[in-house]
C-alpha positions as CSV (number, residue, x, y, z in Angstrom):
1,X,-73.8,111.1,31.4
2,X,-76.5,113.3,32.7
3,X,-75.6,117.4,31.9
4,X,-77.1,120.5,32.8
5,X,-76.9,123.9,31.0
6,X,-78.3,127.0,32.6
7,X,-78.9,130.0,30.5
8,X,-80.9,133.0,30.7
9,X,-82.9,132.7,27.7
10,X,-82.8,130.5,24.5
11,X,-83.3,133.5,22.7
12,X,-81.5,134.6,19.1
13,X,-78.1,135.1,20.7
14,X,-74.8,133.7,20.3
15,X,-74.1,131.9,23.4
16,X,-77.8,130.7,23.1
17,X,-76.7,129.5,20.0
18,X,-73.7,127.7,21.2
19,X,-75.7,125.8,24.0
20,X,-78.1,124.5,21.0
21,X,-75.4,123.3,19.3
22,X,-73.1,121.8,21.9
23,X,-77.0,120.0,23.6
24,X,-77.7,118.9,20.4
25,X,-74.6,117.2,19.9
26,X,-74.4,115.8,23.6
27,X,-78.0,114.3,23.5
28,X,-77.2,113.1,19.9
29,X,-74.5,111.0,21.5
30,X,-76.8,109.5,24.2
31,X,-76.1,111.8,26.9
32,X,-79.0,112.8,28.9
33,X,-79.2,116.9,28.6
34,X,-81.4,119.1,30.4
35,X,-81.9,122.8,29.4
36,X,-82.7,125.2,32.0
37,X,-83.5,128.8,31.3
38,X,-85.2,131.3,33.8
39,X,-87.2,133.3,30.9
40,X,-90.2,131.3,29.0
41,X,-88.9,132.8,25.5
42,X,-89.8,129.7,23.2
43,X,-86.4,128.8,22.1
44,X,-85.2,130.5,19.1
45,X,-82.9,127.4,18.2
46,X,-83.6,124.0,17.4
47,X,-83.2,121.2,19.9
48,X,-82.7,117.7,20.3
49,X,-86.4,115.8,20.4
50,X,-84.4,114.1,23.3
51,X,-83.1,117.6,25.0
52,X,-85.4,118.3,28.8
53,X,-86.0,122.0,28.3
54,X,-87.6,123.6,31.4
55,X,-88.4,127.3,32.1
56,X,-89.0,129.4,35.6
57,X,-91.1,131.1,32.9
58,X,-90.0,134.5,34.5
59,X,-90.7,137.5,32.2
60,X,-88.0,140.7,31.9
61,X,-89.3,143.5,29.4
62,X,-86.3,145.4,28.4
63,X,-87.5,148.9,28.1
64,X,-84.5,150.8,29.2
65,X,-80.3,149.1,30.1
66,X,-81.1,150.4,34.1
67,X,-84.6,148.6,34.3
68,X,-83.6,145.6,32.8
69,X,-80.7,145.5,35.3
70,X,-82.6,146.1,38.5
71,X,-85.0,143.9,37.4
72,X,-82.8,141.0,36.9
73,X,-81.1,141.5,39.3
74,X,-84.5,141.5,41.8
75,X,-84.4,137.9,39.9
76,X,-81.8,136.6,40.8
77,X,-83.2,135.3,44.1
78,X,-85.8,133.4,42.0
79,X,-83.2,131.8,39.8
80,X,-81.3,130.9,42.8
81,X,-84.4,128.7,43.9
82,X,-84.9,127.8,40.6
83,X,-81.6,126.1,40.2
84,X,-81.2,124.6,43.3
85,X,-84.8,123.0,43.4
86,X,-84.0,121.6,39.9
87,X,-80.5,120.3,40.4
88,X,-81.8,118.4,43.4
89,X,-84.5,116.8,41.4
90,X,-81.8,116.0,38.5
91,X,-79.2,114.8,40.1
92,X,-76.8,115.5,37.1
93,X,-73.2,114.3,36.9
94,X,-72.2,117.7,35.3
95,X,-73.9,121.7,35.4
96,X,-72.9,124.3,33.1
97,X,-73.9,127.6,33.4
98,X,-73.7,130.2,30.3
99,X,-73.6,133.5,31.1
100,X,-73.0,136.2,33.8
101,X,-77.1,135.8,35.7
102,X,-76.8,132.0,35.0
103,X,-73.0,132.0,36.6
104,X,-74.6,133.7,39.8
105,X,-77.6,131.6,40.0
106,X,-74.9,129.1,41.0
107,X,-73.4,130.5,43.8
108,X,-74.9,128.6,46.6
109,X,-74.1,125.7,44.8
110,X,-70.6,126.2,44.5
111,X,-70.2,126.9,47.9
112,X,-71.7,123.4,49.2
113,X,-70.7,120.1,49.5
114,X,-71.2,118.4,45.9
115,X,-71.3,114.9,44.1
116,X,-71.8,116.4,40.8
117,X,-68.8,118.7,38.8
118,X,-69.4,122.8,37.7
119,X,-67.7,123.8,34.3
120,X,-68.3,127.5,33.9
121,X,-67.8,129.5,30.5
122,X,-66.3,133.0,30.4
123,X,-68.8,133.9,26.6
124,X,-67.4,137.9,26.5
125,X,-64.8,140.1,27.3
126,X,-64.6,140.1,31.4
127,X,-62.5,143.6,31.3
128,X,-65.3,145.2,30.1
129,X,-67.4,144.4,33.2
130,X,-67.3,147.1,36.4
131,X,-65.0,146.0,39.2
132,X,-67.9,144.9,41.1
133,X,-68.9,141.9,38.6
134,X,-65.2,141.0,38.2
135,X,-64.9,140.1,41.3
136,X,-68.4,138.4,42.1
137,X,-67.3,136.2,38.9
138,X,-63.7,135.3,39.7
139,X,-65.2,133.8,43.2
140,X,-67.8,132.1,41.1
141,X,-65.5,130.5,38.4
142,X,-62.7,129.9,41.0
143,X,-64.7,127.5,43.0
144,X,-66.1,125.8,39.6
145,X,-64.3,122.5,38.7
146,X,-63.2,123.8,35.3
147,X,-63.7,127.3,33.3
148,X,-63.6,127.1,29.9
149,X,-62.2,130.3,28.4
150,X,-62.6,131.2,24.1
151,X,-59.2,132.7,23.9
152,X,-55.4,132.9,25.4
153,X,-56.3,136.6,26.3
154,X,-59.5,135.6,28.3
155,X,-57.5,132.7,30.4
156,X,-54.9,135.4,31.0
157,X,-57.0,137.8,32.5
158,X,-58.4,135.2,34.6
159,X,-54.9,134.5,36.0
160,X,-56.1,133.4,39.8
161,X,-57.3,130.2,38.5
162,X,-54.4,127.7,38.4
163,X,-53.9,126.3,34.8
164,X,-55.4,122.8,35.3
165,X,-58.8,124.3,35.7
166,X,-59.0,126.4,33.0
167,X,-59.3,125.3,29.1
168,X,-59.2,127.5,25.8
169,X,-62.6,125.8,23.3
170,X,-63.0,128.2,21.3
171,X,-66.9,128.5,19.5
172,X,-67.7,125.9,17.0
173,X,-68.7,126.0,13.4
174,X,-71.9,123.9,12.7
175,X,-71.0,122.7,9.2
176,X,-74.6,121.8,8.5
177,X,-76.1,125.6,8.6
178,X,-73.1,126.9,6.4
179,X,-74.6,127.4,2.9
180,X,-72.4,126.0,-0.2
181,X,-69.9,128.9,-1.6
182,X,-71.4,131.1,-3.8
183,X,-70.4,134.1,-6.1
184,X,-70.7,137.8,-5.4
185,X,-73.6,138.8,-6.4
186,X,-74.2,141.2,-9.4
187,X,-75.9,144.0,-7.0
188,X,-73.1,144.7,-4.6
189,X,-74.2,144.9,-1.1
190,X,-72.7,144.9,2.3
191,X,-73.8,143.3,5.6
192,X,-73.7,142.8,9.3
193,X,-75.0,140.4,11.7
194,X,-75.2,141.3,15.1
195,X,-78.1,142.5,18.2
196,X,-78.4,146.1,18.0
197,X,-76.8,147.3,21.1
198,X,-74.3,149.5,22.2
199,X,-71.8,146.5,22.2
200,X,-72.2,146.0,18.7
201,X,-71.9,149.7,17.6
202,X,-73.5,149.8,14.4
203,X,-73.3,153.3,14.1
204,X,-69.6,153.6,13.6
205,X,-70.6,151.3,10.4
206,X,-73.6,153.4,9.4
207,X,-71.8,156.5,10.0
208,X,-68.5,155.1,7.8
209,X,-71.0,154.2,5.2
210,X,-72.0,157.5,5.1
211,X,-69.3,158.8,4.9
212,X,-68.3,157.0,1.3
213,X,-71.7,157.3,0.3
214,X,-72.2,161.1,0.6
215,X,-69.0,162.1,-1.9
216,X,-70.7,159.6,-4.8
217,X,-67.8,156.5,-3.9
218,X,-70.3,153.7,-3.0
219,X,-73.3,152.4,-5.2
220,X,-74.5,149.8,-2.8
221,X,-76.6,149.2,0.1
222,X,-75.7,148.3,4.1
223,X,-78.1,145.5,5.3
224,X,-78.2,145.1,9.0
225,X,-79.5,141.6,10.6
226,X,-80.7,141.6,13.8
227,X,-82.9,143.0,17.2
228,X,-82.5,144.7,20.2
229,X,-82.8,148.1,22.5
230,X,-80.2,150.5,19.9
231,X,-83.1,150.1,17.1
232,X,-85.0,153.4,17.1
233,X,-81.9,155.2,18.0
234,X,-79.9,153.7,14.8
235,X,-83.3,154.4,12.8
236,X,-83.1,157.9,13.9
237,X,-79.3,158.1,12.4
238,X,-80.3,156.6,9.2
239,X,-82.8,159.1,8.5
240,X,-81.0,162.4,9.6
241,X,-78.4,160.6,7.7
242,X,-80.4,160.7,4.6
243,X,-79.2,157.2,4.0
244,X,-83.2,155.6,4.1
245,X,-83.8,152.7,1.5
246,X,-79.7,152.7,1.7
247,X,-79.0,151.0,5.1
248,X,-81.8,148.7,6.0
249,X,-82.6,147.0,9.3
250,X,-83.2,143.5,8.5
251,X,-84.3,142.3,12.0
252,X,-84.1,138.7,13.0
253,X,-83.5,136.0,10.6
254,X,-83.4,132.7,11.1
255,X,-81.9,132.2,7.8
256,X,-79.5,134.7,7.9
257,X,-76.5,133.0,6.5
258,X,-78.3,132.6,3.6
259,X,-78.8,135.9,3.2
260,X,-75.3,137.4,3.5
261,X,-74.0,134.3,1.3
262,X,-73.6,136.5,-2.0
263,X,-72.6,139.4,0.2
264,X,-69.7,141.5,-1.2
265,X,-68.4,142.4,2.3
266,X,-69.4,141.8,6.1
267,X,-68.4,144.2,8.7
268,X,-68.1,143.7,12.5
269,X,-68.1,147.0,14.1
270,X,-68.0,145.9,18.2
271,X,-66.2,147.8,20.8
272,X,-65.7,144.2,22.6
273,X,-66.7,140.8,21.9
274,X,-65.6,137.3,23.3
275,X,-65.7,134.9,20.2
276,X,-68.2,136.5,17.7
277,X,-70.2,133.8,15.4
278,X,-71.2,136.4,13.1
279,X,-67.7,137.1,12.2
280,X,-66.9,133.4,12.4
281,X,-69.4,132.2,10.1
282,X,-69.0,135.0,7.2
283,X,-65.2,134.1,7.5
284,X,-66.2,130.4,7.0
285,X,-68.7,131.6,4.1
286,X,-65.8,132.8,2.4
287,X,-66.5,136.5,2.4
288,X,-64.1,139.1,2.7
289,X,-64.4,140.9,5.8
290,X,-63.6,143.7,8.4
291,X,-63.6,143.9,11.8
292,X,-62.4,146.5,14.8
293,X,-59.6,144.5,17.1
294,X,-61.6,143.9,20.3
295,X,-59.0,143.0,22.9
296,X,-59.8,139.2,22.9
297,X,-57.7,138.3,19.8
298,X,-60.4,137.1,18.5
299,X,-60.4,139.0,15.1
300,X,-56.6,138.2,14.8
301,X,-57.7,134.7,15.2
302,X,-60.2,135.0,12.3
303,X,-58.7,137.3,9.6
304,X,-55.1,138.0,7.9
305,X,-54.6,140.1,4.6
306,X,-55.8,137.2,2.8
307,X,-59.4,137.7,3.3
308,X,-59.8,141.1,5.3
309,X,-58.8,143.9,6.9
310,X,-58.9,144.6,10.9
311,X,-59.3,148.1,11.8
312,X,-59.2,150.2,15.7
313,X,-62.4,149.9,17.8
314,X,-64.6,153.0,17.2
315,X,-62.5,154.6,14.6
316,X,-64.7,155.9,12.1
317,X,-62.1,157.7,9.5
318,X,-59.9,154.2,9.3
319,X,-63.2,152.1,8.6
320,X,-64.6,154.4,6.1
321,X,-61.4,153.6,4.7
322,X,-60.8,149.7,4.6
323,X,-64.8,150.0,3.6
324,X,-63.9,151.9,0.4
325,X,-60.8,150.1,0.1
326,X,-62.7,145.9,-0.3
327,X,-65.6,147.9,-2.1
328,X,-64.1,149.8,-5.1
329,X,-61.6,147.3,-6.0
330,X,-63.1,143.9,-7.8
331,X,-59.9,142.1,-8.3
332,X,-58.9,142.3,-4.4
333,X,-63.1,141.5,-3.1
334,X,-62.3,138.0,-5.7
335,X,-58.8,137.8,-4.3
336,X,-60.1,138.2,-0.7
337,X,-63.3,136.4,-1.7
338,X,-62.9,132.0,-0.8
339,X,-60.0,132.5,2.0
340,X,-61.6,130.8,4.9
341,X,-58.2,130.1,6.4
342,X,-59.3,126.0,7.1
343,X,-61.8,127.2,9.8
344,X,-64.6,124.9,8.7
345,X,-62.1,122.4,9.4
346,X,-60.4,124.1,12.9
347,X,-63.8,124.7,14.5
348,X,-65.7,121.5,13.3
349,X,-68.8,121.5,15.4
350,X,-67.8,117.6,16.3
351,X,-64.3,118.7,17.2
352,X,-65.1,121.2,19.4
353,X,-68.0,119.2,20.8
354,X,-65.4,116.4,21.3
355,X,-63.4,119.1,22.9
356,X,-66.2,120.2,25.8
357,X,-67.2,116.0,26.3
358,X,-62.7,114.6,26.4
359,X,-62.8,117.7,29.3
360,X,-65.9,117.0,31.0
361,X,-65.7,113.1,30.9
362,X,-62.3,113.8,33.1
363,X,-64.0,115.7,35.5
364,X,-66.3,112.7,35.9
């Protein structure tokens, strides 16, 4: 079976990560797998010595959220071509585009005539998209053969595609880059793992830290993993803060879940998210965790009283709370600590890889 993914970048995100991992598995399996991306970023992930990765080799410096936008979407014309020039040459059997610019680099193709099958992806939170870009992707993914959707909430919202063309897969869980369980360690820490953007919102967590930290109730530090446009303002709050050499900005980490593996708690502060592998992966680590309840379900999915504690989005005062809650009581952190609720088992990378290729094959 020939397959095509589309994605923007192959950069350090999660639904870059996904697309390594589902490609790697596909072309493991003797499938022949093509990566398209429009950016030449050298891909951040690695693939499959078997895996055709080609680039438009376009370049977008994100300086400011408006520029990047206008210039992408300026872009999108060039992606267009890009697409449809390369789909010709391939001649795939199935194309599936990740993400909203590679979703609309499609949409002369879906409009045509076709011998080969589109599976789109919903990767976030569609409700948290202006009208504008709802609409332009409920066209998209309702003339796509299938849409595959992370959770119940996300295939309810899209509730104009009929049933038999949508599926719920939710993220997988790549066994192989989960480090073996490991104790606490003796220097109590907590971490995050996440871009630094205003999705993300790391400064309700560096602001709840603070707020322990200040009356004397936390002897630990905050170490945040990861890049992107929200740096200088969250090193701005750190220092008028006065929390420097307290909450650190790790940057990117290839690594990073060895890292956090001895962490004493991981915290997922997002106003929205579709299926977060941050949060997935430090549940499947074993560590106790906290997360706001973005609308997906997602975090209900992921966490129960056994291993953490699920708090509003943006509420600082009830964070600060479940914070000082996990981190000043031993026994619960070693209660909580181990409880990763058979996920490594649920979301198998193989299993959900078996998933994406039982729904494709029957499109074929």
């Amino acid at each position: 079976m020939k397959v095509v993914f589309i994605i923007p970048s192959l950069s350090s995100g999660g639904a870059e990560r996904i697309v390594s991992h589902i490609s790697n598995k596909l072309a493991e399996n003797n499938n022949d797998v093509y990566i398209l991306t429009f950016e030449g970023i050298k891909p951040f992930y690695k693939l499959h010595n078997n895996i055709k990765y080609k680039t438009a080799g376009l370049v977008v410096k994100r300086e400011n959220r408006l520029n990047t936008i206008i210039k992408i979407f300026f872009n999108l014309f060039k992606y267009m071509k890009f697409v449809s020039k390369e789909i010709k040459d391939i001649c795939p059997d199935v194309v599936i585009p990740f993400l909203p610019q590679a979703d609309i680099s499609i949409f002369k193709l879906i409009l045509k005539k076709r011998s080969y099958k589109i599976v789109c992806s919903e990767r976030n939170d569609p409700q948290q998209r202006n009208l504008i870009m709802q609409r332009i992707l409920k066209l998209i993914y309702s003339n796509c053969d299938l849409l595959v959707c992370q959770s119940k909430n996300v295939s309810n919202f899209y509730s104009n595609i009929p049933g038999d063309k949508k599926v719920i897969i939710e993220n997988p869980l790549n066994d192989d880059i989960i480090p073996e369980y490991v104790d606490e360690s003796s220097c109590p820490k907590i971490v995050s793992v996440g871009r630094l953007s205003k999705q993300k919102n790391h400064e309700l967590l560096i602001r709840s830290f603070a707020n322990i930290y200040r009356v004397g109730a936390l002897n630990c530090n905050l170490y945040i993993y990861g890049e992107g446009p929200e740096r200088n303002n969250l090193e701005n709050l750190i220092r008028n803060l006065g929390l420097e050499g307290r909450v650190i900005l790790c940057g990117r980490e290839k690594n990073v879940l060895h890292k956090i593996k001895d962490a004493s708690l991981f915290v997922l502060s997002s106003n929205y998210e579709g299926f977060p592998n941050a949060l997935l992966e430090a549940v499947a680590l074993g560590l106790p965790v906290i997360s706001t309840d973005f609308p997906t379900g997602t975090a209900e999915r992921l966490i129960d009283n056994s291993n953490g504690i699920i708090v509003p989005v943006n509420d600082e005062y009830k964070m600060s709370i479940a914070i000082k809650k996990i981190m000043l009581d031993e026994t619960l952190r070693k209660k909580m600590r181990g409880n990763t609720l058979n996920i490594r088992n649920e979301l198998n990378l193989d299993r959900i890889v078996s998933m994406w290729m039982k729904n494709i094959a029957q499109l074929v």
